[in-house]
C-alpha positions as a Python dict, from the first residue, in 0.01 Angstrom:
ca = {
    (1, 'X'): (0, 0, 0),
    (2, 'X'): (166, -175, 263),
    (3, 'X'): (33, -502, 419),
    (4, 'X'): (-25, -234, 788),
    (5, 'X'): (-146, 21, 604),
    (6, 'X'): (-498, 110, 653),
    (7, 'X'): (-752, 211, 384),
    (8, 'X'): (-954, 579, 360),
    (9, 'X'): (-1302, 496, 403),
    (10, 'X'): (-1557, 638, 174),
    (11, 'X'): (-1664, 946, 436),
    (12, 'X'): (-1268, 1014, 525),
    (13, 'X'): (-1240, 1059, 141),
    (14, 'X'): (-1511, 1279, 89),
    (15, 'X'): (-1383, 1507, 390),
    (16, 'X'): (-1047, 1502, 246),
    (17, 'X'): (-1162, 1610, -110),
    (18, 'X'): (-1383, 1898, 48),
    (19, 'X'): (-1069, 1990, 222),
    (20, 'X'): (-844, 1996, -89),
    (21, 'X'): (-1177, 2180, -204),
    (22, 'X'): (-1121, 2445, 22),
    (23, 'X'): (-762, 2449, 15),
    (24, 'X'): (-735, 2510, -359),
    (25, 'X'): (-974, 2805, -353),
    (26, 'X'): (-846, 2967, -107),
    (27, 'X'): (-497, 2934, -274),
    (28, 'X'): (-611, 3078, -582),
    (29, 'X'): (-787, 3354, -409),
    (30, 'X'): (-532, 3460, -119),
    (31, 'X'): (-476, 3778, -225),
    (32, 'X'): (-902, 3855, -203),
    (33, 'X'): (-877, 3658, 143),
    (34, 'X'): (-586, 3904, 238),
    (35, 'X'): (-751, 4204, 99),
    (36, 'X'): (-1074, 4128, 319),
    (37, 'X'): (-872, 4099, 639),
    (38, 'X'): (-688, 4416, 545),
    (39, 'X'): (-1020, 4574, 505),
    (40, 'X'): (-1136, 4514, 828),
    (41, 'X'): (-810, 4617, 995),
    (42, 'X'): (-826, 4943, 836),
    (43, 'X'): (-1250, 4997, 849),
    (44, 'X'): (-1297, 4886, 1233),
    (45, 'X'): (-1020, 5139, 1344),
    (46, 'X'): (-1224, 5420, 1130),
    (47, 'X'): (-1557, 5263, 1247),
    (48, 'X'): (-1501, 5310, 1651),
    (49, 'X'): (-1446, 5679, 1694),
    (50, 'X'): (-1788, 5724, 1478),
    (51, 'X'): (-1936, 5489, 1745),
    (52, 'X'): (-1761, 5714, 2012),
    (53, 'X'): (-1894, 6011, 1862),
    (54, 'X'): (-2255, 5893, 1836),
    (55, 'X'): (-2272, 5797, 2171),
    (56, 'X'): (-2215, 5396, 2114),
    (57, 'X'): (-1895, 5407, 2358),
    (58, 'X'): (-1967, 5044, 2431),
    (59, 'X'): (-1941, 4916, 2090),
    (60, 'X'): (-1620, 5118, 2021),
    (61, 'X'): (-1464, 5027, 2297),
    (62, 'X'): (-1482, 4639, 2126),
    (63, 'X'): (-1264, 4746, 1888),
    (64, 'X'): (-1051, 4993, 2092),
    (65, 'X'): (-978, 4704, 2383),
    (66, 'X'): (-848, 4422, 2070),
    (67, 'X'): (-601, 4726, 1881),
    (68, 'X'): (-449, 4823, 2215),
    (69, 'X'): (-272, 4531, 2159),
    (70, 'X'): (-114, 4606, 1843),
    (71, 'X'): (-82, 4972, 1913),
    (72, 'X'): (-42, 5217, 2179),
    (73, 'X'): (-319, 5414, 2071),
    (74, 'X'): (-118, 5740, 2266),
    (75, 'X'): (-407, 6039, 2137),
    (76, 'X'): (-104, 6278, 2021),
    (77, 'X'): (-11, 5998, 1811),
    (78, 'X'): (-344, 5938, 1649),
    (79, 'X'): (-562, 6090, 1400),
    (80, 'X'): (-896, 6188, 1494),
    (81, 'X'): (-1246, 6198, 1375),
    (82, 'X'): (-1498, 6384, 1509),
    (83, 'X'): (-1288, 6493, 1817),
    (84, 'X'): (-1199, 6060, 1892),
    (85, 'X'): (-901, 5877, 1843),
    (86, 'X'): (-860, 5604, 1603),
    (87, 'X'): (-832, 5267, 1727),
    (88, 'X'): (-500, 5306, 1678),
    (89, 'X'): (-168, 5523, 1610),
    (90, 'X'): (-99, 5736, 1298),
    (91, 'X'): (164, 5497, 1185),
    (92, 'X'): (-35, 5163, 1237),
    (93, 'X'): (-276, 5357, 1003),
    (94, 'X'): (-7, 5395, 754),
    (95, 'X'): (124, 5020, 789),
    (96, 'X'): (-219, 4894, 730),
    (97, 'X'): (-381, 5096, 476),
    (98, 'X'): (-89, 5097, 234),
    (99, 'X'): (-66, 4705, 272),
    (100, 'X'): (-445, 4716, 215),
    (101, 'X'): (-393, 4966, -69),
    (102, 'X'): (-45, 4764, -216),
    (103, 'X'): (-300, 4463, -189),
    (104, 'X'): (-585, 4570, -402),
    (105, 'X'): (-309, 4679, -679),
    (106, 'X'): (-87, 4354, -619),
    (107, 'X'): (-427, 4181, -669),
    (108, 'X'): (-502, 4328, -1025),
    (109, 'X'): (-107, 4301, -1117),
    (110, 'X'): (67, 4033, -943),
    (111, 'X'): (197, 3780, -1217),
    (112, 'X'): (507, 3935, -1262),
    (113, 'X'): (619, 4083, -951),
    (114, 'X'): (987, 3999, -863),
    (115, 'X'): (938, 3995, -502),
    (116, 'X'): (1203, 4208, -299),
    (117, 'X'): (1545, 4072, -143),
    (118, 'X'): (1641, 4102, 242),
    (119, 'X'): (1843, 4444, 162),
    (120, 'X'): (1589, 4628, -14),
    (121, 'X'): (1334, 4536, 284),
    (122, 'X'): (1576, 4625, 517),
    (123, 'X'): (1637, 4945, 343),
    (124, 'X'): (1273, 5034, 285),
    (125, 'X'): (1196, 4942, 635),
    (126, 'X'): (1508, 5134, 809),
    (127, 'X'): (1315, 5510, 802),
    (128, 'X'): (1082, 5354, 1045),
    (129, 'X'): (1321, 5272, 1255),
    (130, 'X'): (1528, 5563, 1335),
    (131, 'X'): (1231, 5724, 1331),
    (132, 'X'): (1034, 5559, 1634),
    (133, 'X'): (1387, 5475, 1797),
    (134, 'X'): (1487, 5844, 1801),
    (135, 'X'): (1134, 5910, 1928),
    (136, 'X'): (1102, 5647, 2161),
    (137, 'X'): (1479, 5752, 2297),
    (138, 'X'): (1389, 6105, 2366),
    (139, 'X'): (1614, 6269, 2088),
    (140, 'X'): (1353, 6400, 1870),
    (141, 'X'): (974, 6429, 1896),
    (142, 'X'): (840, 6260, 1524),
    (143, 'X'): (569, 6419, 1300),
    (144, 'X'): (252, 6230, 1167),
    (145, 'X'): (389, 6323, 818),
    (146, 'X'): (713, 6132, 926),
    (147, 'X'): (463, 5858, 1069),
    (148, 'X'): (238, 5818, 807),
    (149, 'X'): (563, 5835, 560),
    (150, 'X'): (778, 5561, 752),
    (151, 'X'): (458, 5355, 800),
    (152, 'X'): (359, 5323, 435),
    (153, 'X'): (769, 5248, 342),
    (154, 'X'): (762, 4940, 589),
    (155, 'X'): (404, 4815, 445),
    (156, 'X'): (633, 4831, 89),
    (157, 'X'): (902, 4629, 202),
    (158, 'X'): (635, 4392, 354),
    (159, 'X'): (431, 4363, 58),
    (160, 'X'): (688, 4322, -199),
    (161, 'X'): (895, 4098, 35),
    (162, 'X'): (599, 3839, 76),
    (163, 'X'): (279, 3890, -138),
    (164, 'X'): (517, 3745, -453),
    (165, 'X'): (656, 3415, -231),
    (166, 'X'): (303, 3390, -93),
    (167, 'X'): (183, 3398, -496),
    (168, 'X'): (468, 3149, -578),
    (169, 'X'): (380, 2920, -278),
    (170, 'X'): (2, 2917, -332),
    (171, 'X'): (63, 2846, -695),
    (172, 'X'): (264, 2504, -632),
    (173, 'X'): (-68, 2432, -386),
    (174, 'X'): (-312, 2535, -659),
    (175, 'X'): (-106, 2298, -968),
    (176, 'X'): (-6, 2013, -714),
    (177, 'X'): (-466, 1997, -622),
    (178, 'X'): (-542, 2031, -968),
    (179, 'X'): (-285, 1727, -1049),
    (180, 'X'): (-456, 1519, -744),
    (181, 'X'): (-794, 1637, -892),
    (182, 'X'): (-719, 1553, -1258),
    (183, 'X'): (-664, 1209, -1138),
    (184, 'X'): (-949, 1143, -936),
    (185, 'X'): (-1173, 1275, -1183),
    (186, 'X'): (-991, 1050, -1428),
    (187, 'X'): (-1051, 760, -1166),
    (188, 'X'): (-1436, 868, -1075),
    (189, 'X'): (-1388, 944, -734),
    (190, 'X'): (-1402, 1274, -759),
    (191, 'X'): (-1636, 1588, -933),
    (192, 'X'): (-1396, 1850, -1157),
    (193, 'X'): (-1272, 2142, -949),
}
C-alpha cells in the first residue's frame, strides 16, 4: 500500500466479504435467478384475467397497468381466458414463455452451449420482423400462429445469443471470488465459501 492509501476497517471488510458472498452465489445461480424472473413474467400475465374473471378487477389491473408498458395489450392480439385478455399480446406470450421454457432446459444443459453469432440472431430474429412490420404497415393482417411462431424464434436467438456469454461471464466472477476467498481463508480473515 501506498503511504495515502487508507486501510479497510474491520466492519468495511466484513460488508465487503458478505458482498463477494452474495455476488458469488448469485453468479453461480443466474440461470435459477433468471428462471424466477421469467416465471413471474409469464405467471402474473396468466394470473390477472383469473382476477378479472373472479371479480378482483382491482388486483388485475396491478398487473395490467405495469405490462402496458411492454405491450400493447390490443384484445385481437391477445389470448384470452375466461372471456379476459392477458396482460399482454400473443407474441409477448411467445417471447417470454419460450425464454422461460429455453431457460429451464439451458439450466439443466448449459456447459456446452456454443452461444450463437450476430447472423444467426439476426436470422432467427428476422420472421418477427417482417412479420409485425408488414402488420404494423397495413400490408397484411398477422395470425397468432404467426405470432406465437415469430415470438418463440426471437426468444431463440435471445437465449442462445446471451444465456452462454452470461454463463462465460459469471464463471470468470465465480473462479476470480473463489481465488479472493481461497486466500482469505488461507489468511484467517475469512469463513470458506
Amino acid at each position: 500500500m501506498g503511504s495515502g492509501a487508507r486501510r479497510t476497517t474491520p466492519t468495511e471488510e466484513r460488508v465487503i466479504i458478505a458482498i463477494d458472498r452474495a455476488i458469488y452465489h448469485v453468479a453461480r445461480h443466474w440461470v435459477w435467478v433468471l428462471n424466477i424472473v421469467g416465471a413471474f413474467m409469464v405467471g402474473l400475465p396468466l394470473l390477472a384475467p383469473f382476477l378479472a374473471s373472479s371479480g378482483h378487477h382491482r388486483l388485475a389491473n396491478v398487473i395490467y397497468d405495469p405490462f402496458s408498458l411492454i405491450c400493447n395489450q390490443l384484445p385481437d392480439r391477445s389470448f384470452h381466458i375466461f372471456g379476459y385478455k392477458m396482460a399482454y399480446c400473443e407474441r409477448c406470450f411467445a417471447i417470454y414463455g419460450a425464454t422461460l421454457l429455453l431457460g429451464l432446459i439451458y439450466g439443466v444443459s448449459r456447459r456446452n452451449m456454443r452461444p450463437a453469432t450476430v447472423l444467426e440472431a439476426i436470422a432467427l430474429s428476422l420472421p418477427m420482423a417482417v412479420d409485425g412490420f408488414t402488420q404494423l404497415f397495413g400490408w397484411r393482417e398477422s395470425t397468432w400462429e404467426l405470432r406465437v411462431v415469430t415470438g418463440s424464434l426471437f426468444a431463440l436467438a435471445i437465449a442462445w445469443f446471451v444465456f452462454p456469454r452470461l454463463q462465460n461471464g459469471f464463471a470468470e466472477i465465480v473462479q476470480t471470488v473463489e481465488e479472493r476467498f481461497d486466500r482469505l481463508v488461507r489468511e484467517g480473515r475469512a469463513a470458506p465459501l
